[in-house]
PyMOL CGO cylinders between C-alpha atoms (Angstrom):
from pymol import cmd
from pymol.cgo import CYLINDER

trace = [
    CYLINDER, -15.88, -22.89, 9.13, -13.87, -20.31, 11.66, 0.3, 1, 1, 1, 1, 1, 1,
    CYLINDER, -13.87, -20.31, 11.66, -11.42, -18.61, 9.78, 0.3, 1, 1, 1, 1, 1, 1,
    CYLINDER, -11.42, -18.61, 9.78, -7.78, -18.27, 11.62, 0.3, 1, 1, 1, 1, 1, 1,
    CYLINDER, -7.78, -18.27, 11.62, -7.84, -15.22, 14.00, 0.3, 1, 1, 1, 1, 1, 1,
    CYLINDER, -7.84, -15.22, 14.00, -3.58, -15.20, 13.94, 0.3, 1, 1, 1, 1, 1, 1,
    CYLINDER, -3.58, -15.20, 13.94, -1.75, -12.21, 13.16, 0.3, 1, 1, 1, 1, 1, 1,
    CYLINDER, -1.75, -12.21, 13.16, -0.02, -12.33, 9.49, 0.3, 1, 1, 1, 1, 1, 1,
    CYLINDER, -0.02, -12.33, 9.49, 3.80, -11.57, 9.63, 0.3, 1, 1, 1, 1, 1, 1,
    CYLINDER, 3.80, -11.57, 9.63, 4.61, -8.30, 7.23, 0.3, 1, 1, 1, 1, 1, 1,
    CYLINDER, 4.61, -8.30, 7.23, 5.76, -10.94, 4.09, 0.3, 1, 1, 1, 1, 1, 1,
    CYLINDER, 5.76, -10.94, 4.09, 2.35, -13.02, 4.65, 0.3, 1, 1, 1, 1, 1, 1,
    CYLINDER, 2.35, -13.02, 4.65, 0.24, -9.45, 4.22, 0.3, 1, 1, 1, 1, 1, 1,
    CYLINDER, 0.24, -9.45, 4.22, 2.07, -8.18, 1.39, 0.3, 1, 1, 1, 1, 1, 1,
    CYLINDER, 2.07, -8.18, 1.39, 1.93, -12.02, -0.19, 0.3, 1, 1, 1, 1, 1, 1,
    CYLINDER, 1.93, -12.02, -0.19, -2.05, -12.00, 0.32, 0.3, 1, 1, 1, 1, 1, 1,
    CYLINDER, -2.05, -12.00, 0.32, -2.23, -7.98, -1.33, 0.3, 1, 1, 1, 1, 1, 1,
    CYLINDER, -2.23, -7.98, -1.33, -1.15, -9.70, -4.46, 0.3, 1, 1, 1, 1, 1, 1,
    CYLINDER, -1.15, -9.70, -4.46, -4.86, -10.93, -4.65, 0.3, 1, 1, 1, 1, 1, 1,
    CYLINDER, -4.86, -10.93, -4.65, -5.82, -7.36, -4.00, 0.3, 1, 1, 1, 1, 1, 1,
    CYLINDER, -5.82, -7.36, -4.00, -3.85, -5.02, -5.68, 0.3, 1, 1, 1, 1, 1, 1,
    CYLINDER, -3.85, -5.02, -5.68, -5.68, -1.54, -5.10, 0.3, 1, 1, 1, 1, 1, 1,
    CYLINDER, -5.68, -1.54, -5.10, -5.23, -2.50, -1.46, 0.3, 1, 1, 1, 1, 1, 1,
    CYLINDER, -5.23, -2.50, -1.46, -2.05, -1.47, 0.26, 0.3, 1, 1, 1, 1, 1, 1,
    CYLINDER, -2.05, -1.47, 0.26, -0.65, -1.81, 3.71, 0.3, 1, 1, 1, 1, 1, 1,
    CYLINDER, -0.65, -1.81, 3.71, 0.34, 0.50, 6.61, 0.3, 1, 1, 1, 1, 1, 1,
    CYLINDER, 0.34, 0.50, 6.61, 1.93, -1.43, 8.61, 0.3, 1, 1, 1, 1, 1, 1,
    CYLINDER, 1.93, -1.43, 8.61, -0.72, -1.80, 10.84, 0.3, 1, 1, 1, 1, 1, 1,
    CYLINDER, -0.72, -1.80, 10.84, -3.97, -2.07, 8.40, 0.3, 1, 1, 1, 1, 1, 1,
    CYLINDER, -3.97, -2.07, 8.40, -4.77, -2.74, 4.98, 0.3, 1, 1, 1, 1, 1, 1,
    CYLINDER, -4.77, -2.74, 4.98, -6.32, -0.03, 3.42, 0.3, 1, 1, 1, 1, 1, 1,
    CYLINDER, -6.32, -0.03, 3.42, -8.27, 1.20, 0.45, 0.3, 1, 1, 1, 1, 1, 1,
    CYLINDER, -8.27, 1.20, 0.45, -9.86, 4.35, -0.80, 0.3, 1, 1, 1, 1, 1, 1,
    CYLINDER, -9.86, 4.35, -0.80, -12.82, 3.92, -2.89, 0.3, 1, 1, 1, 1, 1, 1,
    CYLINDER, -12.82, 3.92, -2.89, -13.48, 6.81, -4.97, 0.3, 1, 1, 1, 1, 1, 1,
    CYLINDER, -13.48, 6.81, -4.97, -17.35, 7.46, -6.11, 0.3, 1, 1, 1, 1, 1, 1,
    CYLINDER, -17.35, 7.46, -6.11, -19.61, 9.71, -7.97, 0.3, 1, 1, 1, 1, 1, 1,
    CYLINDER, -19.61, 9.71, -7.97, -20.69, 12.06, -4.86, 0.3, 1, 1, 1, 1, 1, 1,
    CYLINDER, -20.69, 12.06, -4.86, -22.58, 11.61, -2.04, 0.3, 1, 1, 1, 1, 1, 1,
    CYLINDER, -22.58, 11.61, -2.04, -25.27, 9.21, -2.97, 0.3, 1, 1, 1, 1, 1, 1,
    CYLINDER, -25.27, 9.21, -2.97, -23.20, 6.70, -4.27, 0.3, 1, 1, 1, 1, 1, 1,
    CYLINDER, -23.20, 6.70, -4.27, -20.50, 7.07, -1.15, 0.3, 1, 1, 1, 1, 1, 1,
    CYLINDER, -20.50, 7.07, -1.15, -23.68, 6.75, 1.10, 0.3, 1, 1, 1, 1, 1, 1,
    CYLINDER, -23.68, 6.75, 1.10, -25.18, 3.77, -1.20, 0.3, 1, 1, 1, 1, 1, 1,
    CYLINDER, -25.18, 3.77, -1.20, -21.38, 2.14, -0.89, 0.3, 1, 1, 1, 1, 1, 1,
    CYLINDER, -21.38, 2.14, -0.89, -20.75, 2.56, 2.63, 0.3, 1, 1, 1, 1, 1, 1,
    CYLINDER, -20.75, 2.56, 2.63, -24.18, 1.13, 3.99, 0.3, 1, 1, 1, 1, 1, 1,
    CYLINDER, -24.18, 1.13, 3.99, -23.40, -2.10, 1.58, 0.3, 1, 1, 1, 1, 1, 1,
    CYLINDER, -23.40, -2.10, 1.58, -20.25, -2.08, 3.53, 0.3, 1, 1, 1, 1, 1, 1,
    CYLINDER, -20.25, -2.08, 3.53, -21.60, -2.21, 6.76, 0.3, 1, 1, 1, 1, 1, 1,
    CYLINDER, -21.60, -2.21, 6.76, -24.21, -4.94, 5.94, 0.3, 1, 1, 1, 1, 1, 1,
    CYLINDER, -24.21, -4.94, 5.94, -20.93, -6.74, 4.88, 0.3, 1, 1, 1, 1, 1, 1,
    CYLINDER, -20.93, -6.74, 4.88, -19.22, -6.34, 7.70, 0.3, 1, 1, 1, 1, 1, 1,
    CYLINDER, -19.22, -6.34, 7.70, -21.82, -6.75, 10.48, 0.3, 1, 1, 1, 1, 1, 1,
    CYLINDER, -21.82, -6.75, 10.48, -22.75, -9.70, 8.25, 0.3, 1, 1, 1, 1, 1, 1,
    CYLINDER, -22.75, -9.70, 8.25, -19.11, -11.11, 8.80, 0.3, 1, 1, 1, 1, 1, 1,
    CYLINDER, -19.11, -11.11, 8.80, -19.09, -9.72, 12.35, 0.3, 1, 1, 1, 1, 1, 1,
    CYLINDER, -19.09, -9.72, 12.35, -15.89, -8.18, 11.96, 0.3, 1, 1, 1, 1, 1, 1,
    CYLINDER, -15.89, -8.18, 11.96, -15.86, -4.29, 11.45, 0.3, 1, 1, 1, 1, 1, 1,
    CYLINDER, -15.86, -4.29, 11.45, -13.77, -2.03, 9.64, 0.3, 1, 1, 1, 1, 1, 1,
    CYLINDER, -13.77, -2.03, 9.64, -12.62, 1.45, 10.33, 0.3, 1, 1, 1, 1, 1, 1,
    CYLINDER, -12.62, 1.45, 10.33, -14.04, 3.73, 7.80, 0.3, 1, 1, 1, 1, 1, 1,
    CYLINDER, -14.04, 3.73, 7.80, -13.73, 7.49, 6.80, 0.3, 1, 1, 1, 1, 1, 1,
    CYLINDER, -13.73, 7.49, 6.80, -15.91, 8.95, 4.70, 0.3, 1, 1, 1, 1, 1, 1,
    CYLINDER, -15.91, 8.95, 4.70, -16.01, 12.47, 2.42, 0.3, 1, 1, 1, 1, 1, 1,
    CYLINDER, -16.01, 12.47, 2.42, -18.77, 13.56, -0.24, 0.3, 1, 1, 1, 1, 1, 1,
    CYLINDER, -18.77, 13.56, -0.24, -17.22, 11.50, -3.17, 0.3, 1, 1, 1, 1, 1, 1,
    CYLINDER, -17.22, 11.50, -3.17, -14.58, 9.41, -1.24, 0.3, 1, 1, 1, 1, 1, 1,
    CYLINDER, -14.58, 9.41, -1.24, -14.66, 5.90, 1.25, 0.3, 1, 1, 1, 1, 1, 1,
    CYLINDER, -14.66, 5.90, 1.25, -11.81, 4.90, 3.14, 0.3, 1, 1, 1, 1, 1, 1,
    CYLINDER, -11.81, 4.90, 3.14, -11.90, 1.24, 4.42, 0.3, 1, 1, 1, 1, 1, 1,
    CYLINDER, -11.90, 1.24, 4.42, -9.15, 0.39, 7.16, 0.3, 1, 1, 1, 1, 1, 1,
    CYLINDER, -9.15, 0.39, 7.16, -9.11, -3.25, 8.27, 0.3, 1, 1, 1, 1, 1, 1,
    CYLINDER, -9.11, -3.25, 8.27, -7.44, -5.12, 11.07, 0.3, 1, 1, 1, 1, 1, 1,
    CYLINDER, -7.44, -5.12, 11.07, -8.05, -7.58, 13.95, 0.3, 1, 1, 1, 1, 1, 1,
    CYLINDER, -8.05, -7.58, 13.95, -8.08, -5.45, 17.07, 0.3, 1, 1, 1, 1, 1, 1,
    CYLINDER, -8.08, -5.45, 17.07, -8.29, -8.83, 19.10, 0.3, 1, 1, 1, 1, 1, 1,
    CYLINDER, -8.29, -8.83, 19.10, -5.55, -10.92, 17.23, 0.3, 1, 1, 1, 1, 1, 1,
    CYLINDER, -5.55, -10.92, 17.23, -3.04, -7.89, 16.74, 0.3, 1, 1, 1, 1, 1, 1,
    CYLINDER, -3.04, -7.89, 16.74, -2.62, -7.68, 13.44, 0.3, 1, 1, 1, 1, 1, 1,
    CYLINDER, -2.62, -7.68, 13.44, -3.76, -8.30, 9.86, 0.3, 1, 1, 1, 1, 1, 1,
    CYLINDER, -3.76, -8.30, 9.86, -5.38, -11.80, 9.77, 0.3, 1, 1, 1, 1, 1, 1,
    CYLINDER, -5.38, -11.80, 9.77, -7.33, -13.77, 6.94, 0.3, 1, 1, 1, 1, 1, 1,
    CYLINDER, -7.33, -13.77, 6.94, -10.37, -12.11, 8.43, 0.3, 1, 1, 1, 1, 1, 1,
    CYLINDER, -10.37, -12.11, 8.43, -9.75, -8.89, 6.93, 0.3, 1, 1, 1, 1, 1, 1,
    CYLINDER, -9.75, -8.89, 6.93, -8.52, -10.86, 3.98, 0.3, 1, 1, 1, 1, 1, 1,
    CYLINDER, -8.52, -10.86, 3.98, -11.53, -11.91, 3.28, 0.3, 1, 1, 1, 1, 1, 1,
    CYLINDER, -11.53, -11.91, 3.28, -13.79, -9.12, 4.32, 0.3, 1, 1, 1, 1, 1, 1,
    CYLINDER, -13.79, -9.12, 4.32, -11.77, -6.87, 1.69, 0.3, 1, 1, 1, 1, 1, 1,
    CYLINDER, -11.77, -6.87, 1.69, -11.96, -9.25, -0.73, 0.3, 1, 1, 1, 1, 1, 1,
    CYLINDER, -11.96, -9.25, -0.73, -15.84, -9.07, -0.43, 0.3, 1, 1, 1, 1, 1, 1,
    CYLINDER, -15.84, -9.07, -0.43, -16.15, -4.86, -0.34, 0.3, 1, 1, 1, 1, 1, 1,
    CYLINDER, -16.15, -4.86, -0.34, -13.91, -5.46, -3.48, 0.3, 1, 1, 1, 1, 1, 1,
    CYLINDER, -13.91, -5.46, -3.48, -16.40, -7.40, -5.35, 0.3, 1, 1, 1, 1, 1, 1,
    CYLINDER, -16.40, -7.40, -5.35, -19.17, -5.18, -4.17, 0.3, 1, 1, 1, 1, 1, 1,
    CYLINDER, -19.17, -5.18, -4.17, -17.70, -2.05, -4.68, 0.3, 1, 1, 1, 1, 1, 1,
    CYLINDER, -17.70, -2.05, -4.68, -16.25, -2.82, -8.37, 0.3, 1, 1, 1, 1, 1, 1,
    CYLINDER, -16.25, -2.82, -8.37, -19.07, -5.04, -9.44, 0.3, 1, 1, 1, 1, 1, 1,
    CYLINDER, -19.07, -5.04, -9.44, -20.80, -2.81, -12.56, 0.3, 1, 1, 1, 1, 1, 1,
    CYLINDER, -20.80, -2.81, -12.56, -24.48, -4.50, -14.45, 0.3, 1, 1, 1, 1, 1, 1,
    CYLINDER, -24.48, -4.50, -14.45, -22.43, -4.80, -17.75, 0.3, 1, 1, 1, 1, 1, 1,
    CYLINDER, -22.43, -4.80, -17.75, -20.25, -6.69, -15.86, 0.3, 1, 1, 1, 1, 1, 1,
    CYLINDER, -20.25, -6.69, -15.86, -22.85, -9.97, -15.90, 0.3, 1, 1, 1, 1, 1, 1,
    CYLINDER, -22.85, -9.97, -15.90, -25.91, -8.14, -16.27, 0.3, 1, 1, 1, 1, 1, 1,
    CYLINDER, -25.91, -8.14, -16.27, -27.98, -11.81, -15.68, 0.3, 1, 1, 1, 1, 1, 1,
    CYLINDER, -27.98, -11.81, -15.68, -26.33, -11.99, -11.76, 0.3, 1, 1, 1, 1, 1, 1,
    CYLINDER, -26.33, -11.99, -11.76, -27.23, -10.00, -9.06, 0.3, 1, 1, 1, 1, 1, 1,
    CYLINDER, -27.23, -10.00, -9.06, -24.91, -7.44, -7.35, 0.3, 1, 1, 1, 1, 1, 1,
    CYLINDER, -24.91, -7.44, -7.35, -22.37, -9.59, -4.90, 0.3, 1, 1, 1, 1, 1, 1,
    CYLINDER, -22.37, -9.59, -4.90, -24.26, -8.94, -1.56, 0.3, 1, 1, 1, 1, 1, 1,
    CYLINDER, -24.26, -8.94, -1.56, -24.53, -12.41, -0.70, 0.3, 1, 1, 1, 1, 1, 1,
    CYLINDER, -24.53, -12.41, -0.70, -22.15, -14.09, 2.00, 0.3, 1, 1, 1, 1, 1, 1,
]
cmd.load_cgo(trace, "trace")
């Protein structure tokens, strides 16, 4: 199923970020900083982000320090924030918060 490639208005985005509440908007992106343990784990977290993304062909901006990931998501080609990055977020968010104690019987959340 294609997911809608139209721009969110400002009160649609900051609707949605209800759903993710670490997430925040810039106006132009939604954004979130995932803090880790060091460099491993950033390095760890930011290649499980890229798998994500090139798995969901849509690709965020991303800035990375020793202990420290920032993910910036938009569509480029529909000018603005659209369910796209929606969803995409809400995927890194499942990944990146998922802990074994969580449900220790399931895998971590890497599938699509």
């Amino acid at each position: 199923m294609a997911m809608d490639d139209t721009a969110m208005t400002k009160q649609q985005v900051e609707a949605a970020l209800t759903a993710l509440p670490l997430w925040a908007y810039n106006g132009t992106e939604i954004t979130r900083t995932y803090k880790t343990g060091g460099w491993r784990a950033t390095l760890m977290l930011v290649n499980a982000i890229g798998y994500l993304a090139e798995a969901a062909w849509h690709h965020p901006d991303l800035s990375v320090s020793y202990a420290s990931v920032e993910v910036r998501l938009c569509t480029h080609s529909a000018g603005g924030i659209t369910a796209k990055d929606f969803d995409l977020a809400g995927r890194f968010e499942r990944l990146a918060t998922w802990r074994p104690a969580d449900r220790p019987e399931e895998a971590p959340p890497l599938v699509l």
